[in-house]
N, C-alpha and C positions, 0 to 999 in steps of 0.2 A: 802491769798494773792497770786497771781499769777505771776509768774517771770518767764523771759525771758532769760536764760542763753547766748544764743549768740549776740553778739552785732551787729545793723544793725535797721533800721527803720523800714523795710519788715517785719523783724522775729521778733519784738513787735507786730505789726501788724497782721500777721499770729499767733501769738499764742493768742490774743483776740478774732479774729475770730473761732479758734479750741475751745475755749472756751465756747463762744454762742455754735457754732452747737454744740458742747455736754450737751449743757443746755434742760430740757424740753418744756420751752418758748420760743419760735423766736420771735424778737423786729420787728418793723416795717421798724425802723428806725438804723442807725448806724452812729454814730460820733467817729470822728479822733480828736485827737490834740498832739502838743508837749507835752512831760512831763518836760519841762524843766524851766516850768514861764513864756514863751513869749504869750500863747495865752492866751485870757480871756473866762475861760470857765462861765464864765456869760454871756457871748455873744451867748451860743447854743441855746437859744430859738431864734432866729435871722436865725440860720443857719437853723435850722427849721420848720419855718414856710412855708417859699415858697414849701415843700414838704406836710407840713398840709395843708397847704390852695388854693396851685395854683396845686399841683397837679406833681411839678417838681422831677426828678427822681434824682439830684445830686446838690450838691450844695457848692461852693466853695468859705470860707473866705479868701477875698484877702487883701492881707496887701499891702494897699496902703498909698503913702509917706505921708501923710496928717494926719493919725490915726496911723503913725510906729513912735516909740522912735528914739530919735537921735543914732545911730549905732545899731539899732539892727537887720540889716540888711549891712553884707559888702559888700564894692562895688564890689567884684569877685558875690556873691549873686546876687545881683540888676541885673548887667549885664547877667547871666547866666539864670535867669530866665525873662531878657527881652528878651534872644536869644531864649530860649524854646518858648517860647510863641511865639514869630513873628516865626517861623521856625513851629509851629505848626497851624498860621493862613493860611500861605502859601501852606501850604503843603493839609492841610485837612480842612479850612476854618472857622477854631476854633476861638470863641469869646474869650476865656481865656485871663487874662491878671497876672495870677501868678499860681503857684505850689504850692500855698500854704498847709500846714500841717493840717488847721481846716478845716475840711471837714465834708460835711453828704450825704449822702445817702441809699435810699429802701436798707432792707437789702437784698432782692430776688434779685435786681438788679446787687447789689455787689457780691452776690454769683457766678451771670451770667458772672461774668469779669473776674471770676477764675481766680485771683491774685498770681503771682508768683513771683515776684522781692523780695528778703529778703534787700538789701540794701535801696543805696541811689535811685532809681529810682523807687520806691514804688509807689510815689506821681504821675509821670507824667505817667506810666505805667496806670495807675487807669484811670488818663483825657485821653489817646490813645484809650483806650478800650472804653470809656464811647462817644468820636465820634465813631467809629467803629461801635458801635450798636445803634447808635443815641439814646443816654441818652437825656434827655429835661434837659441843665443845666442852671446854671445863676450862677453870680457871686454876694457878697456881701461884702463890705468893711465892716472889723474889725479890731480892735486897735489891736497893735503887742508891746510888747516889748523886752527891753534886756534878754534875758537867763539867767540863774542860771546856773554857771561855764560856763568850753570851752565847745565849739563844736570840734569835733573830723574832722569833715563834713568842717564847714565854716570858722574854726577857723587857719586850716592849710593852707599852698598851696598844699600840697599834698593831701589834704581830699578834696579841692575845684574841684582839679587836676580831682581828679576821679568822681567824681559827677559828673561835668559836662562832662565826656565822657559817663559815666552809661547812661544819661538823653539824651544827641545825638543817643548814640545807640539804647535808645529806639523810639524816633522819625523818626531815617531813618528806622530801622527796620520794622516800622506801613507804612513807606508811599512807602514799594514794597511790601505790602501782599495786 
C-alpha cells in the first residue's frame, strides 16, 4: 500500500506519480480522482476515451450542477471555481468550466507540466500549464457526489480562505510569464 504522510492534494498526487516513474512500465495514460467518495470512478472509461480515440491530450471531469448531489459542492466552492475558470477564459482564452479533481491525461504529457504544487492548487496549476503548452483538452460531465467525512479544504472558511488564494496566485502568476 502506498501512503502519503503529509497532507495536501499535491503530495498525494506527487507521490503516485514518484511511484509510476519508479515502476518498470509507463502507462499511457494517468487518472486523478478524490479519494474521498465523491467521484465515480466507474465513470474512467468516459474520461478516457476522448484520449483513446480522438487523440486528446487532457481530459477534465466537470462536475456540473445537473449530475452534482444536493451539497456536494458549497457555495464558497461553486463560486471560486466559477471565478478560476472565468478569470482563466479571460486571461488565456480557456474553454474550462471547473477544476475539477477526476482528471486524465498522456502520461508524457503530464510529465512535461512538471508538477509542483503539493497543496490546494494541484488541480488548476496542471489546467495553467496544460494552455501553456497548448494541451488538446475537453471537458466531460460526471456525476459528483457528497464526500465521506469533512473536507479540511471546503469544509472550513479558512481552508476555502486559502484555496482560493493558492488558485488566484496560481492564475495571475501564469498570465505575466
Amino acid at each position: 500500500m502506498l501512503i502519503e504522510t503529509q497532507k495536501g492534494y499535491g503530495y498525494a498526487c506527487l507521490k503516485g506519480m514518484d511511484y509510476i516513474a519508479k515502476g518498470e512500465t509507463k502507462p499511457e495514460i494517468i487518472v486523478f480522482l478524490d479519494g474521498d467518495y465523491s467521484d465515480f470512478p466507474q465513470e474512467l472509461t468516459k474520461l478516457v476515451a476522448p484520449i483513446l480515440n480522438d487523440n486528446i491530450d487532457f481530459v477534465i471531469g466537470a462536475r456540473v450542477k445537473r449530475l452534482r448531489e444536493q451539497g456536494a459542492m458549497t457555495h464558497p466552492q461553486i463560486f471560486g471555481n466559477w471565478l478560476a475558470t472565468f478569470l482563466m477564459k479571460i486571461m488565456f482564452g480557456a474553454k474550462f468550466t471547473d477544476l475539477g479533481p477526476f482528471r486524465a491525461i498522456k502520461y508524457k504529457k503530464l510529465l512535461a507540466l512538471n508538477m509542483q504544487d503539493k497543496t490546494y492548487g494541484w488541480t488548476v496549476e496542471m489546467q495553467l500549464k496544460a494552455l501553456k503548452q497548448k494541451l488538446s483538452y475537453i471537458e466531460i460531465p460526471v456525476n459528483y457526489r457528497n464526500r465521506i467525512g469533512v473536507s479540511k479544504v471546503s469544509g472550513t472558511i479558512k481552508g476555502a480562505i486559502f484555496a482560493g488564494i493558492k488558485i488566484l496566485t496560481w492564475i495571475f502568476k501564469y498570465s505575466f510569464k
